[in-house]
C-alpha positions, -999 to +999 in steps of 0.1 A: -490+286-423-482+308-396-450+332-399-423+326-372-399+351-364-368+344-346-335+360-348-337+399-366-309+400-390-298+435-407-307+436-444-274+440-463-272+462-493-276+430-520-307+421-500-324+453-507-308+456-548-327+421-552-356+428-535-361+460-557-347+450-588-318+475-594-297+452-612-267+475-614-266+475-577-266+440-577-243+428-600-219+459-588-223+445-552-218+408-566-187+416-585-172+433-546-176+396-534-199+399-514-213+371-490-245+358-513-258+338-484-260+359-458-300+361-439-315+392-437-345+404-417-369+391-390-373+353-414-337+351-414-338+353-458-310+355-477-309+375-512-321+345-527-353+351-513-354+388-517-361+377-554-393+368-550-406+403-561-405+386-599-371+400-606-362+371-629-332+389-639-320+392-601-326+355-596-307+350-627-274+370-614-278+355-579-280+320-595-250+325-621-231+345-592-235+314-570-264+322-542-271+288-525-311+286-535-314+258-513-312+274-479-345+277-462-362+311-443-371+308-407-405+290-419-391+265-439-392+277-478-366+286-502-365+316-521-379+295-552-410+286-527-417+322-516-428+329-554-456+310-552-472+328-527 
């Protein structure tokens, strides 16, 4: 499948705590209110999909916290899809 990029997006402080598993940071961030849904980057993820680094306790917070896990990256898959790869 070829990658599209559209739209860059800053990555926001949750985006980089889930995609490196500091779990602190996270639930820290989480507990400020921050927005869960936001996209980040040049795929237009959201911190959902930062998770796909196998940081089952991330995906845990973001899914108790609230994170929509159904919202799709620029190419079509959900955070959940991006695991498999």
């Amino acid at each position: 499948m070829a990658q599209v990029a559209q739209k860059w997006h800053a990555p926001t402080p949750l985006y980089y705590a889930a995609s490196y598993g500091l779990y602190h940071t996270a639930k820290s961030l989480i507990t400020s209110g921050v927005d869960l849904n936001v996209r980040a980057g040049r795929y237009g993820v959201t911190d959902f999909h930062a998770y796909w680094r196998q940081r089952t306790q991330i995906r845990r917070l973001l899914v108790e916290a609230g994170a929509d896990t159904t919202i799709r990256d620029y190419n079509g898959r959900t955070g959940s899809q991006l695991v498999q790869y």
